[in-house]
C-alpha positions as a Markdown table, in Angstrom:
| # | Residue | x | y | z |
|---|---|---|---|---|
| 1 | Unk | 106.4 | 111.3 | 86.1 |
| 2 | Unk | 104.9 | 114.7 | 88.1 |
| 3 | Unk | 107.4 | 115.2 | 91.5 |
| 4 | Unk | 104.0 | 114.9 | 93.3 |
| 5 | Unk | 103.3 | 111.2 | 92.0 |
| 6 | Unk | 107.1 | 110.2 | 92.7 |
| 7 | Unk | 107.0 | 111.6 | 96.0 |
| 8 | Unk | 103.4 | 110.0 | 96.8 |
| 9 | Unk | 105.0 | 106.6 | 95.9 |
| 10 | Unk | 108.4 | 107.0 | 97.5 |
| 11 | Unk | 106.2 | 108.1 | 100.8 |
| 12 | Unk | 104.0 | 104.9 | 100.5 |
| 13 | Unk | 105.5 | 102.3 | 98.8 |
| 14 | Unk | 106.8 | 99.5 | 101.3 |
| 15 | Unk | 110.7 | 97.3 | 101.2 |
| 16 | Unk | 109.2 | 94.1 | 99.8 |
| 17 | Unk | 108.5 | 91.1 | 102.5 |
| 18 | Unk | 110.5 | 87.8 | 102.7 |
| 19 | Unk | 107.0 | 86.0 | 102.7 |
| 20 | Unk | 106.4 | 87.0 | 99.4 |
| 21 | Unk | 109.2 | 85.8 | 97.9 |
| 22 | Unk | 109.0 | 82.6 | 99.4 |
| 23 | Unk | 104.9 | 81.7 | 98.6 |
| 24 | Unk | 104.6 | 78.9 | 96.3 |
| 25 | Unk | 102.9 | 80.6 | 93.4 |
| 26 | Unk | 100.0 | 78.6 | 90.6 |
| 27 | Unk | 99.9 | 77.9 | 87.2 |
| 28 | Unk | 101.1 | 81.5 | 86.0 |
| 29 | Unk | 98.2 | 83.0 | 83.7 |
| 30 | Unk | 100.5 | 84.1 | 81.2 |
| 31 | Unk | 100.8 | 80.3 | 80.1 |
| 32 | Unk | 96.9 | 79.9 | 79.3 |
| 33 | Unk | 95.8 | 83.2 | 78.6 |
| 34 | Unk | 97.2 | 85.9 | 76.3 |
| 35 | Unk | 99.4 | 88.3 | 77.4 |
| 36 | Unk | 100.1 | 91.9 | 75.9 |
| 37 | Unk | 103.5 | 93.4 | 77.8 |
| 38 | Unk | 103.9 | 97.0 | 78.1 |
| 39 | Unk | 107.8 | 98.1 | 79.7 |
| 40 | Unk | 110.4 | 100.9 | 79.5 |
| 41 | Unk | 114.0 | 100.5 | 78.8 |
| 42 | Unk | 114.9 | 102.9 | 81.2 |
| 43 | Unk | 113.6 | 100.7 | 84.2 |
| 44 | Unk | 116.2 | 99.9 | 86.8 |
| 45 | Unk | 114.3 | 97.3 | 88.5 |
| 46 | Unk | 114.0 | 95.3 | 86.5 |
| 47 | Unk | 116.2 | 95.0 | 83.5 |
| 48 | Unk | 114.5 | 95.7 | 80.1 |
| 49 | Unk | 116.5 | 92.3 | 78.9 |
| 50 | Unk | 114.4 | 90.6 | 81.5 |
| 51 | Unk | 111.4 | 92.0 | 80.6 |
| 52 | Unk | 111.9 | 91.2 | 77.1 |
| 53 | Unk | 112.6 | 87.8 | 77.7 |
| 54 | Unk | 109.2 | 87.5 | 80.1 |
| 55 | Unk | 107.4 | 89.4 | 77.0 |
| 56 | Unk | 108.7 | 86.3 | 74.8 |
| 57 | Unk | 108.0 | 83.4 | 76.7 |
| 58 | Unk | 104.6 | 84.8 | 77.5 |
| 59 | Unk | 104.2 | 84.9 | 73.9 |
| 60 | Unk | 103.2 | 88.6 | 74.0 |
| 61 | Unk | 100.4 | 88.9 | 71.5 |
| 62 | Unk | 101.8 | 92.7 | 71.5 |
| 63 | Unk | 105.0 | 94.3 | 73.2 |
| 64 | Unk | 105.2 | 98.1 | 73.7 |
| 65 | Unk | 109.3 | 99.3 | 74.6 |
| 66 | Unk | 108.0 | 103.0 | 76.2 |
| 67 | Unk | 111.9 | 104.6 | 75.1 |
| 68 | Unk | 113.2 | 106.3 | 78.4 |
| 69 | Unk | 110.3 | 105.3 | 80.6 |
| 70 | Unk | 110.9 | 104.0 | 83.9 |
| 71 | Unk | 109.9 | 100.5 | 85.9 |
| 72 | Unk | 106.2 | 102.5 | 86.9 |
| 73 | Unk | 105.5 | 103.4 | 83.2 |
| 74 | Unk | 102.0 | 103.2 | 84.0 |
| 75 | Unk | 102.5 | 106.5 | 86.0 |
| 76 | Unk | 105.1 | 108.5 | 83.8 |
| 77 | Unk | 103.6 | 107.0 | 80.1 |
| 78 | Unk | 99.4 | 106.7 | 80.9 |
| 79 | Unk | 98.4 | 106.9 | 77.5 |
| 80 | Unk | 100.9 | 104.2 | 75.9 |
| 81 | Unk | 99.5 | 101.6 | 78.7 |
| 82 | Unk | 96.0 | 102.5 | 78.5 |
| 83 | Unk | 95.9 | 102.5 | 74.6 |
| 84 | Unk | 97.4 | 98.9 | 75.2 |
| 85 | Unk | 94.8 | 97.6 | 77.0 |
| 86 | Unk | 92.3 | 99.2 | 74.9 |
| 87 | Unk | 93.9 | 97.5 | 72.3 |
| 88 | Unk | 93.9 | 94.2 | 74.4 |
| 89 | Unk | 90.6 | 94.5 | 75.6 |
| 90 | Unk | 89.1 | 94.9 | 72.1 |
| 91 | Unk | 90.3 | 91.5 | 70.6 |
């Protein structure tokens, strides 16, 4: 990821609120809808494990492991996500 987009996000990104880890959430989408999951193994966030597991009970119609890339692999690997959800977005 550029230094300018990491320090952009460390400068605006907020701690997380206790309200939204309490909200009662809906019926997730994933369980009606088809999901394609897009993660790096390098995120320390979340753990890759995790992720794979979420991937799997989604029943990922695709999963991309971005080697190296962190938890925002949207901002440090564009082009893998984007050709994912071309690639969704076609079907």
């Amino acid at each position: 990821m550029p230094a300018a987009a990491a320090r952009l996000m460390a400068a605006t990104q907020r701690p997380i609120a206790e309200s939204a880890l309490g909200e009662p959430a809906g019926e997730p989408a994933w369980k009606t809808v088809p999901s394609w999951f897009v993660y790096g193994d390098g995120d320390k966030n979340i753990p890759p494990a995790a992720q794979a597991f979420m991937a799997q009970r989604a029943k990922s119609v695709k999963t991309v492991v971005v080697k190296g890339a962190s938890h925002v692999v949207m901002t440090s690997k564009p082009d893998v996500v984007a050709k994912l959800i071309v690639e969704a977005a076609s079907r």
